[in-house]
N, CA, C and O atoms as a GROMACS GRO file, in nm:
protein
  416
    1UNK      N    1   0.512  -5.050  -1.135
    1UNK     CA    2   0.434  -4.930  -1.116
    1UNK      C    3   0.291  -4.970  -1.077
    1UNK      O    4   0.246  -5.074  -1.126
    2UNK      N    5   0.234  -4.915  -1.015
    2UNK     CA    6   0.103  -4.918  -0.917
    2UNK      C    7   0.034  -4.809  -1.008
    2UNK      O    8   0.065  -4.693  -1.036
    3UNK      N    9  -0.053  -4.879  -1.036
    3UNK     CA   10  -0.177  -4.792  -1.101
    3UNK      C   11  -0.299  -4.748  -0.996
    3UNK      O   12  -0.375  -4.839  -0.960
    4UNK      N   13  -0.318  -4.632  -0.952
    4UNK     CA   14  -0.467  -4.599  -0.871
    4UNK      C   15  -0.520  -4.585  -0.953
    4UNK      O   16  -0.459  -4.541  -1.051
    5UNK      N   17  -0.720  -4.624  -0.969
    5UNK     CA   18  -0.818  -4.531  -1.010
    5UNK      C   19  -0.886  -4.530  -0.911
    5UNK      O   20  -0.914  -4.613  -0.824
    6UNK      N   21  -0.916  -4.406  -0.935
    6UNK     CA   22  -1.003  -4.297  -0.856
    6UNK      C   23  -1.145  -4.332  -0.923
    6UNK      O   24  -1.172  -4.317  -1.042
    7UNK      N   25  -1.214  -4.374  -0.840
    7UNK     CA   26  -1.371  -4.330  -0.914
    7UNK      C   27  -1.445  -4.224  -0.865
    7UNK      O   28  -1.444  -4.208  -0.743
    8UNK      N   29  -1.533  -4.119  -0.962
    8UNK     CA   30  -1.536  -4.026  -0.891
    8UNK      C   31  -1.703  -4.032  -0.947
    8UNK      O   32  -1.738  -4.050  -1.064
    9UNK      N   33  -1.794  -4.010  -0.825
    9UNK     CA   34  -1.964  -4.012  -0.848
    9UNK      C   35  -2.007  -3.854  -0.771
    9UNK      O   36  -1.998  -3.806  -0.658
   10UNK      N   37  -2.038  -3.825  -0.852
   10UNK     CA   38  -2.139  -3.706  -0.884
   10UNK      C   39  -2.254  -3.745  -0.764
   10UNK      O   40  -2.300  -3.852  -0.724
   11UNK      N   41  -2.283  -3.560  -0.718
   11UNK     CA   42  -2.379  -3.626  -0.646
   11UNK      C   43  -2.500  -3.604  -0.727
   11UNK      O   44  -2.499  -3.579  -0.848
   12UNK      N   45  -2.592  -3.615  -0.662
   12UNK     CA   46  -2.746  -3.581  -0.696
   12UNK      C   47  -2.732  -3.422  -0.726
   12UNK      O   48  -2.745  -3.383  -0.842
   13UNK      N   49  -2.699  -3.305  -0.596
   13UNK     CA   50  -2.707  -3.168  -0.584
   13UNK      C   51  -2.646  -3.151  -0.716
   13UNK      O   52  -2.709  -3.084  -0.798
   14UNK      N   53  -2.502  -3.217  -0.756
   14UNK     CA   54  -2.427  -3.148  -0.907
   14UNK      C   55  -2.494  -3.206  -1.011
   14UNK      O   56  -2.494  -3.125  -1.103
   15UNK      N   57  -2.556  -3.320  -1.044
   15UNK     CA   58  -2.617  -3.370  -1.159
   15UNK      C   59  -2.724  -3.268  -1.203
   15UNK      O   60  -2.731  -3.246  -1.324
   16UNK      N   61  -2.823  -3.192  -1.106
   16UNK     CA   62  -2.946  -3.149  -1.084
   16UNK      C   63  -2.876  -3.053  -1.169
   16UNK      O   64  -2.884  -3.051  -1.291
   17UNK      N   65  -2.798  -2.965  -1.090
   17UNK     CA   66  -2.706  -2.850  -1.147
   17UNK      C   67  -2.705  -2.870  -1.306
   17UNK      O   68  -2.782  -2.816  -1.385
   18UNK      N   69  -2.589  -2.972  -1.342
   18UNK     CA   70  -2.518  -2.994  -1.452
   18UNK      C   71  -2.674  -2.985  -1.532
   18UNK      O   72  -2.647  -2.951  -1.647
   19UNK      N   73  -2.812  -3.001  -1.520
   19UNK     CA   74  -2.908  -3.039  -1.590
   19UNK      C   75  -2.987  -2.899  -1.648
   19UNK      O   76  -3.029  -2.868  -1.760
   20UNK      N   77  -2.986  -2.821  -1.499
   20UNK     CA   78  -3.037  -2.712  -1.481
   20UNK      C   79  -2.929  -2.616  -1.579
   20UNK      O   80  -2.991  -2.526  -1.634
   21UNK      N   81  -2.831  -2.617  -1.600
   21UNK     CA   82  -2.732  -2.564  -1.673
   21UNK      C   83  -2.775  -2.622  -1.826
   21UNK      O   84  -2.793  -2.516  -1.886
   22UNK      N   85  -2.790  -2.686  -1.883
   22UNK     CA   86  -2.814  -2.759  -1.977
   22UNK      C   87  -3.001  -2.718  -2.043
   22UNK      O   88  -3.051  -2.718  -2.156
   23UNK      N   89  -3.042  -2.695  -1.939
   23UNK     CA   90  -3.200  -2.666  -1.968
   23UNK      C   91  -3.254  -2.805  -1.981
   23UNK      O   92  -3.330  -2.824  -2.076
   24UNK      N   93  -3.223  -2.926  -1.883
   24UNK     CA   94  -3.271  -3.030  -1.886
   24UNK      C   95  -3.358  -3.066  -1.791
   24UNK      O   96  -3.313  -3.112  -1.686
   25UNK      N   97  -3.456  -3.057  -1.804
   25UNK     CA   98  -3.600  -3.113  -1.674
   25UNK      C   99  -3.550  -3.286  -1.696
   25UNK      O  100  -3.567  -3.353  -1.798
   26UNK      N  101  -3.484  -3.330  -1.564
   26UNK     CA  102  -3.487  -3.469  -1.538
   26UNK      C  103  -3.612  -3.537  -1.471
   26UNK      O  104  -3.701  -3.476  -1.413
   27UNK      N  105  -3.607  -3.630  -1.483
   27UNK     CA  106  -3.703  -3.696  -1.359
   27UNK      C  107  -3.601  -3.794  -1.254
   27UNK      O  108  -3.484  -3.810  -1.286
   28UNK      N  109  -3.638  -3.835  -1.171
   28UNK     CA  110  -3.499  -3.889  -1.075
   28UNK      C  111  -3.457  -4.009  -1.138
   28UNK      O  112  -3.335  -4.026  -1.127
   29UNK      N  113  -3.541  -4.132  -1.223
   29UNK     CA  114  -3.478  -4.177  -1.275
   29UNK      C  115  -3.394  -4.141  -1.376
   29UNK      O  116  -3.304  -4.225  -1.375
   30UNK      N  117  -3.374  -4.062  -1.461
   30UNK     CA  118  -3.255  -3.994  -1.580
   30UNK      C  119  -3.191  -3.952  -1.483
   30UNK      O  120  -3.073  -3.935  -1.512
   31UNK      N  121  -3.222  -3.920  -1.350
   31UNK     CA  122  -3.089  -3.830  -1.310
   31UNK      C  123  -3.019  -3.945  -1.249
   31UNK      O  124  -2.900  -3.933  -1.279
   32UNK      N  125  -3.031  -4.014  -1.202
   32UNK     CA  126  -2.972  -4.178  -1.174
   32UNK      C  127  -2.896  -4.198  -1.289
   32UNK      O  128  -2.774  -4.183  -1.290
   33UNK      N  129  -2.989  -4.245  -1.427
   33UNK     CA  130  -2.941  -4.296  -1.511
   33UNK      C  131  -2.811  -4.215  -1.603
   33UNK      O  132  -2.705  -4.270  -1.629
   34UNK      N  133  -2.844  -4.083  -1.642
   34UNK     CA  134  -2.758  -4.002  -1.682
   34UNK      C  135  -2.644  -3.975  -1.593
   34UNK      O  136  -2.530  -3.978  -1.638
   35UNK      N  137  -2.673  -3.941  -1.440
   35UNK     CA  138  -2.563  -3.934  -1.350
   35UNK      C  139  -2.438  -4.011  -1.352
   35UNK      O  140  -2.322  -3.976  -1.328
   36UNK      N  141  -2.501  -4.150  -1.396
   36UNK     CA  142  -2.410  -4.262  -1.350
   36UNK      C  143  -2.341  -4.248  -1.513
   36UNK      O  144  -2.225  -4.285  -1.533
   37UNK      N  145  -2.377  -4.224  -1.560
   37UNK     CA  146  -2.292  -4.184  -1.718
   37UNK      C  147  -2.273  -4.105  -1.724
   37UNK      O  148  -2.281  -4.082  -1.844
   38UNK      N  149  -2.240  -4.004  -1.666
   38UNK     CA  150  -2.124  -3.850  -1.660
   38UNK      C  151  -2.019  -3.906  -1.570
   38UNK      O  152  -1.904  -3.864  -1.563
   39UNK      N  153  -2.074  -4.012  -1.497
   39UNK     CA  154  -1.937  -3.992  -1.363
   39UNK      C  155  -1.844  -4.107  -1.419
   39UNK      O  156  -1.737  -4.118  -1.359
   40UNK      N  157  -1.870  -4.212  -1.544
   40UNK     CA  158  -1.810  -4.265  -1.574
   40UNK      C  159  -1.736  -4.239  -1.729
   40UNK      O  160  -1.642  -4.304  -1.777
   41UNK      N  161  -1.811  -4.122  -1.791
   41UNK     CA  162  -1.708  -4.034  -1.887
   41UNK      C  163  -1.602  -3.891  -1.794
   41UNK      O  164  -1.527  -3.816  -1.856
   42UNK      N  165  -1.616  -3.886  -1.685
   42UNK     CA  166  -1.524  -3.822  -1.609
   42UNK      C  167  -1.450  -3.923  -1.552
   42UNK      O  168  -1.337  -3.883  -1.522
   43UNK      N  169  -1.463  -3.999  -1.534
   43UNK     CA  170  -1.390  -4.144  -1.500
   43UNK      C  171  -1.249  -4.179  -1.556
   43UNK      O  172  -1.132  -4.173  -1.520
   44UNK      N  173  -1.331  -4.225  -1.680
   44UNK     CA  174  -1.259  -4.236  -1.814
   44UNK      C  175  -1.122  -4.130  -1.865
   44UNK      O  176  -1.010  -4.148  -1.911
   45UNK      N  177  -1.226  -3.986  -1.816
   45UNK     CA  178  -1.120  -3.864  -1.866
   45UNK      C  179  -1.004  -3.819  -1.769
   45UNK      O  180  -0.913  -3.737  -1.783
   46UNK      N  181  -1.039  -3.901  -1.666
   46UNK     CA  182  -0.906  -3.949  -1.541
   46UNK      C  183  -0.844  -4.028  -1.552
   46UNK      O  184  -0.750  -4.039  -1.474
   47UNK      N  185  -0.865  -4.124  -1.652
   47UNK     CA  186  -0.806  -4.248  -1.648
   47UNK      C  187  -0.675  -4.201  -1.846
   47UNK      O  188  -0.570  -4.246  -1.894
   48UNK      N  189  -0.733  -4.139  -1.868
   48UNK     CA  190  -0.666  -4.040  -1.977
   48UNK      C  191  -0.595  -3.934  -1.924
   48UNK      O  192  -0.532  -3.870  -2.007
   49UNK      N  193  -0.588  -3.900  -1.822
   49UNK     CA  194  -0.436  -3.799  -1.776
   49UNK      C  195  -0.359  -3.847  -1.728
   49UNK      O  196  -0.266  -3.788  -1.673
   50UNK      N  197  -0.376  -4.005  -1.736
   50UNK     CA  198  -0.250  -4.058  -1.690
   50UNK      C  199  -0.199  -4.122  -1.807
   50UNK      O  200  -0.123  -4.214  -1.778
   51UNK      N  201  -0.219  -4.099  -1.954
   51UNK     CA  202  -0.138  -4.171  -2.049
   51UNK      C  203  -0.037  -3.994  -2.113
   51UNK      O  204  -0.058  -3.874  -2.135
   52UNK      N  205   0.076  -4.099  -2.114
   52UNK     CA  206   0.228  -3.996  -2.110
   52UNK      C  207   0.201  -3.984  -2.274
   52UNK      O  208   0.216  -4.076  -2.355
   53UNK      N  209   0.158  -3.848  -2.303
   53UNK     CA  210   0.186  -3.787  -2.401
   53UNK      C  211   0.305  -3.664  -2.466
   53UNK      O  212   0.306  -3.579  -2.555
   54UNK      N  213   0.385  -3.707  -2.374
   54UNK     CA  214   0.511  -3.603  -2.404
   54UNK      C  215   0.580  -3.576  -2.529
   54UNK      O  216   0.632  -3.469  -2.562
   55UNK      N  217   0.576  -3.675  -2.589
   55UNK     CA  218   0.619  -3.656  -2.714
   55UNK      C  219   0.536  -3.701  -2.833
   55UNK      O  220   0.589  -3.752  -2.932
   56UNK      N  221   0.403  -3.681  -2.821
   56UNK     CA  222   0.292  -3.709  -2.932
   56UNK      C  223   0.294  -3.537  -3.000
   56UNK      O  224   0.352  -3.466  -2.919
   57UNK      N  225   0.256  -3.472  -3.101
   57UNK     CA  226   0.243  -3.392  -3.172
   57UNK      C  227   0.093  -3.403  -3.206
   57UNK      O  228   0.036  -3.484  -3.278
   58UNK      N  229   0.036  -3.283  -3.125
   58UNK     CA  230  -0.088  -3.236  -3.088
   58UNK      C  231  -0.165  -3.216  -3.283
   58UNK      O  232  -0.117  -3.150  -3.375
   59UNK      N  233  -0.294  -3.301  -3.282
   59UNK     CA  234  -0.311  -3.331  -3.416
   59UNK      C  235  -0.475  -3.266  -3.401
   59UNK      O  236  -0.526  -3.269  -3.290
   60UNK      N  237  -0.537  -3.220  -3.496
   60UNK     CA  238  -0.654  -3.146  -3.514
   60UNK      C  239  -0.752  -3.316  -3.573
   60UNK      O  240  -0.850  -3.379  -3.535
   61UNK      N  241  -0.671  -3.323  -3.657
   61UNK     CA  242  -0.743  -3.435  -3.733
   61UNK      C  243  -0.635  -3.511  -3.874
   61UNK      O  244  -0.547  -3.450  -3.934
   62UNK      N  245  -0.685  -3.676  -3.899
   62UNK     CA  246  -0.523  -3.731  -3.893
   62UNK      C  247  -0.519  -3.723  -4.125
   62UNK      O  248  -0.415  -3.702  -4.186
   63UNK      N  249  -0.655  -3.745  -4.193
   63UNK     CA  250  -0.712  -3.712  -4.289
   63UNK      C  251  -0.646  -3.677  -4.411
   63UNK      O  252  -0.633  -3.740  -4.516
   64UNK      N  253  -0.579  -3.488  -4.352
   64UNK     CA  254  -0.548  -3.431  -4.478
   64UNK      C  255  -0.663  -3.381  -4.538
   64UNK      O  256  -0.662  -3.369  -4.660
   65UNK      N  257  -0.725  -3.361  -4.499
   65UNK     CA  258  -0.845  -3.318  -4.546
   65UNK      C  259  -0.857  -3.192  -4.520
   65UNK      O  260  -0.838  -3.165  -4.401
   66UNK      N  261  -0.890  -3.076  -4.611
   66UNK     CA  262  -0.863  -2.943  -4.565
   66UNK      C  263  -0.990  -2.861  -4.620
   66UNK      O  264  -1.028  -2.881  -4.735
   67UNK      N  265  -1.041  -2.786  -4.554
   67UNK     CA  266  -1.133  -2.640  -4.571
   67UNK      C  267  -1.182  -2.677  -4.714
   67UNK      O  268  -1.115  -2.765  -4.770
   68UNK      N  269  -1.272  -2.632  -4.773
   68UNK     CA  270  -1.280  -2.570  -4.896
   68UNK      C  271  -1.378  -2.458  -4.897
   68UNK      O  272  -1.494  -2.490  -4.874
   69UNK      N  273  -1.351  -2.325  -4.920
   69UNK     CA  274  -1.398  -2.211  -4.887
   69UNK      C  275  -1.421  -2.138  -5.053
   69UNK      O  276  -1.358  -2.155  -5.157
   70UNK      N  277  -1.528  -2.061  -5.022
   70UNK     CA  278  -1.556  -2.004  -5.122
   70UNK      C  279  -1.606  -1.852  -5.089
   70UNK      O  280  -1.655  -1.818  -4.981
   71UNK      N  281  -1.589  -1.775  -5.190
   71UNK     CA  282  -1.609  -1.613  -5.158
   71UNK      C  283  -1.764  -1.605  -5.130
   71UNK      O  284  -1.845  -1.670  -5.197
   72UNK      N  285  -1.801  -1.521  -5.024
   72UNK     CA  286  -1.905  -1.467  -4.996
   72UNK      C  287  -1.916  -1.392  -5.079
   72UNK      O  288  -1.816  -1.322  -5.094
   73UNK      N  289  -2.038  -1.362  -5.180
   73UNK     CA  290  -2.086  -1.291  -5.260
   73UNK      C  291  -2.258  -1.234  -5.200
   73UNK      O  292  -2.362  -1.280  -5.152
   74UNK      N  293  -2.214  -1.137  -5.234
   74UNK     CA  294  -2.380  -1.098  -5.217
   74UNK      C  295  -2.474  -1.076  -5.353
   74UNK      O  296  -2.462  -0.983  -5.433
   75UNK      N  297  -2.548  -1.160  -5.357
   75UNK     CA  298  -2.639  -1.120  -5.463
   75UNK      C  299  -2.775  -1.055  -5.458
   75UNK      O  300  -2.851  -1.110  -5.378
   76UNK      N  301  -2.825  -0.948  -5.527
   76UNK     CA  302  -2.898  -0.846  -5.493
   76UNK      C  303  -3.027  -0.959  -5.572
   76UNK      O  304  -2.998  -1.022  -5.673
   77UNK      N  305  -3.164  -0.971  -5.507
   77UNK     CA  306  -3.292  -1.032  -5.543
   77UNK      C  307  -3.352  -0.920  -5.665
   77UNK      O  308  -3.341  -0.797  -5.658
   78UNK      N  309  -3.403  -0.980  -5.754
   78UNK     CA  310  -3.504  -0.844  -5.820
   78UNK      C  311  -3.659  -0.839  -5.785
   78UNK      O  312  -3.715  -0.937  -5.738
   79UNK      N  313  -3.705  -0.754  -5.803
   79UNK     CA  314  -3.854  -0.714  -5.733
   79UNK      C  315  -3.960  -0.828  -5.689
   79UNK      O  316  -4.023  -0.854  -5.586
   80UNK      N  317  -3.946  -0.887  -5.830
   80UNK     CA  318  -4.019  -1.061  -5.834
   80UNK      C  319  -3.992  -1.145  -5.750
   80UNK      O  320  -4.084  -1.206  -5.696
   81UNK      N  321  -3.820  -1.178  -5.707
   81UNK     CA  322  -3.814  -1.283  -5.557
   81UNK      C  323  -3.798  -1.206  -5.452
   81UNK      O  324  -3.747  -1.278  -5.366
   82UNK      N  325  -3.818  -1.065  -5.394
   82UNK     CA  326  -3.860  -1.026  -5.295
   82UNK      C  327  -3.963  -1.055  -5.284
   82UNK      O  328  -3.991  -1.128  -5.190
   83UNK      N  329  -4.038  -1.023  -5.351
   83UNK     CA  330  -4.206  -1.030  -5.340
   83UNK      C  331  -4.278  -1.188  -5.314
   83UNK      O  332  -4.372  -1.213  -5.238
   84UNK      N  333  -4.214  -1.271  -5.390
   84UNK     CA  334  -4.255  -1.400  -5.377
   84UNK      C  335  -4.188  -1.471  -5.244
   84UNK      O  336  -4.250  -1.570  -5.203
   85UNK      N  337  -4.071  -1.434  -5.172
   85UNK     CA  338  -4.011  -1.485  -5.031
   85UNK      C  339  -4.135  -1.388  -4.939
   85UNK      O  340  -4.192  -1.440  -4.843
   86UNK      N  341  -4.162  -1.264  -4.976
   86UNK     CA  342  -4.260  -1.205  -4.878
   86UNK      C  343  -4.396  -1.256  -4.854
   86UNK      O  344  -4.460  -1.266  -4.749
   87UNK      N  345  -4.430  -1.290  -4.991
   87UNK     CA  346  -4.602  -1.396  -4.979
   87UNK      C  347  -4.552  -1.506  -4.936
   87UNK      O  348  -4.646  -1.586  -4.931
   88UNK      N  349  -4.454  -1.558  -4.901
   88UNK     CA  350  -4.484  -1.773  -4.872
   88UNK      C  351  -4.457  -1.678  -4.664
   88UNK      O  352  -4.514  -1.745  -4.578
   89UNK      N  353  -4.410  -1.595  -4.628
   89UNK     CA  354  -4.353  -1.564  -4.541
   89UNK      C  355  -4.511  -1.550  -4.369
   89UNK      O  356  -4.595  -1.462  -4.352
   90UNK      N  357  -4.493  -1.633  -4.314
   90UNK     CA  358  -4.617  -1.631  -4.247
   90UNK      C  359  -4.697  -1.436  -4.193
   90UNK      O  360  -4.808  -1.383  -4.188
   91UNK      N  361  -4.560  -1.402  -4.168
   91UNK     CA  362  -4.573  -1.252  -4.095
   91UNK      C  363  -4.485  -1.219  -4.186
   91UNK      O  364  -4.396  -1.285  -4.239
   92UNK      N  365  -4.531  -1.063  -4.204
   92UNK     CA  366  -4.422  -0.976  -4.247
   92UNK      C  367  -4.469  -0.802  -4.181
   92UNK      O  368  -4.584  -0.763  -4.164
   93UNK      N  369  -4.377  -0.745  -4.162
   93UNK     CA  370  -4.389  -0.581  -4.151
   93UNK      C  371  -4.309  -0.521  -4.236
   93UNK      O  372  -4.195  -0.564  -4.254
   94UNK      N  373  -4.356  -0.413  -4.300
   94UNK     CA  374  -4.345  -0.369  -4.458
   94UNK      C  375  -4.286  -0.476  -4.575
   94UNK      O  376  -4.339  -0.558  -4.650
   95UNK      N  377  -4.139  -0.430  -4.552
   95UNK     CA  378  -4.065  -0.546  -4.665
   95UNK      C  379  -3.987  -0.606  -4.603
   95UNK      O  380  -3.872  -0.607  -4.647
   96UNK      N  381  -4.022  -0.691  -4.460
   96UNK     CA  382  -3.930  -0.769  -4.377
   96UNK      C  383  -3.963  -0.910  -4.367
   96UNK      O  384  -4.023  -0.939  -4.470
   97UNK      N  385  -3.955  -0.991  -4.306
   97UNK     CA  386  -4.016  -1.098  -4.263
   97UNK      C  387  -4.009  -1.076  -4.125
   97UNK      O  388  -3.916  -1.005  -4.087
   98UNK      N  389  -4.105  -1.133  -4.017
   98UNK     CA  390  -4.124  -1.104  -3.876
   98UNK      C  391  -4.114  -1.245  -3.818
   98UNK      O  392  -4.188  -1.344  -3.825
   99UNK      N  393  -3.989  -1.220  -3.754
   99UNK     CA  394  -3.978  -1.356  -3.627
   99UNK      C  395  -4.001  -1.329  -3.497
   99UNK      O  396  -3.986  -1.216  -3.452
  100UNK      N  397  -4.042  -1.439  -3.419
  100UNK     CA  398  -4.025  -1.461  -3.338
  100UNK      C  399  -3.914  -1.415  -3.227
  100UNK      O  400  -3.808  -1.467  -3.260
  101UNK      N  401  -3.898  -1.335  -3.105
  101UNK     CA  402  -3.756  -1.292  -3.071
  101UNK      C  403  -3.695  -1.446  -3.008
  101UNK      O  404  -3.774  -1.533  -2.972
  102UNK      N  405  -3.573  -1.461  -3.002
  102UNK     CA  406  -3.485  -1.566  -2.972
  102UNK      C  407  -3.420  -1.580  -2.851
  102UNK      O  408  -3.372  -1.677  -2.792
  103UNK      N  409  -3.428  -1.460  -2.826
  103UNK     CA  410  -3.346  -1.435  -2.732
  103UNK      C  411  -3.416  -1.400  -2.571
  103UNK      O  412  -3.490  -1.301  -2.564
  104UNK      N  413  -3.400  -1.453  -2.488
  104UNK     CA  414  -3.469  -1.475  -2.309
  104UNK      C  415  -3.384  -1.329  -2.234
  104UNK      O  416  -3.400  -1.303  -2.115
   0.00000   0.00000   0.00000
């Protein structure tokens, strides 16, 4: 059996992209340097669709290790730790704390 790899390089136009998507200001060297390390973890992830997994049993994690969850409870503050989360609190409007919006 004959093995091909494909190497596959990213250009400049998709790196810029992939960055601009990301909210990453490159400079041309990172985009060199990072470029050339995306195109060789896409490389890699080509060189992984060619191993025959037909009969492996698709695994989350190998451990046994499972969740441990606990009930959401709500507990009501009394007058004293409202008041004291509201004084350490930089801003507040009435009985809130005031952030910053998050969202663009």
């Amino acid at each position: 059996m004959v093995q091909v790899i494909l190497f596959m390089m990213l250009s400049k136009q998709e790196i810029q992209h992939i960055a601009k998507l990301a909210r990453l200001d490159l400079t041309d060297d990172e985009l060199k340097k990072y470029g050339s390390q995306l195109s060789d973890v896409l490389n890699y992830i080509d060189q992984l669709k060619e191993v025959n997994v037909k009969d492996v049993e698709p695994t989350a994690q190998i451990t046994g290790l499972e969740n441990v969850l606990r009930e959401d409870v709500v507990k009501d503050w009394d007058k004293k730790e409202v008041e004291q989360a509201l004084a350490d609190a930089p801003e507040k409007e009435g009985r809130f704390i005031k952030v910053k919006r998050v969202i663009e």
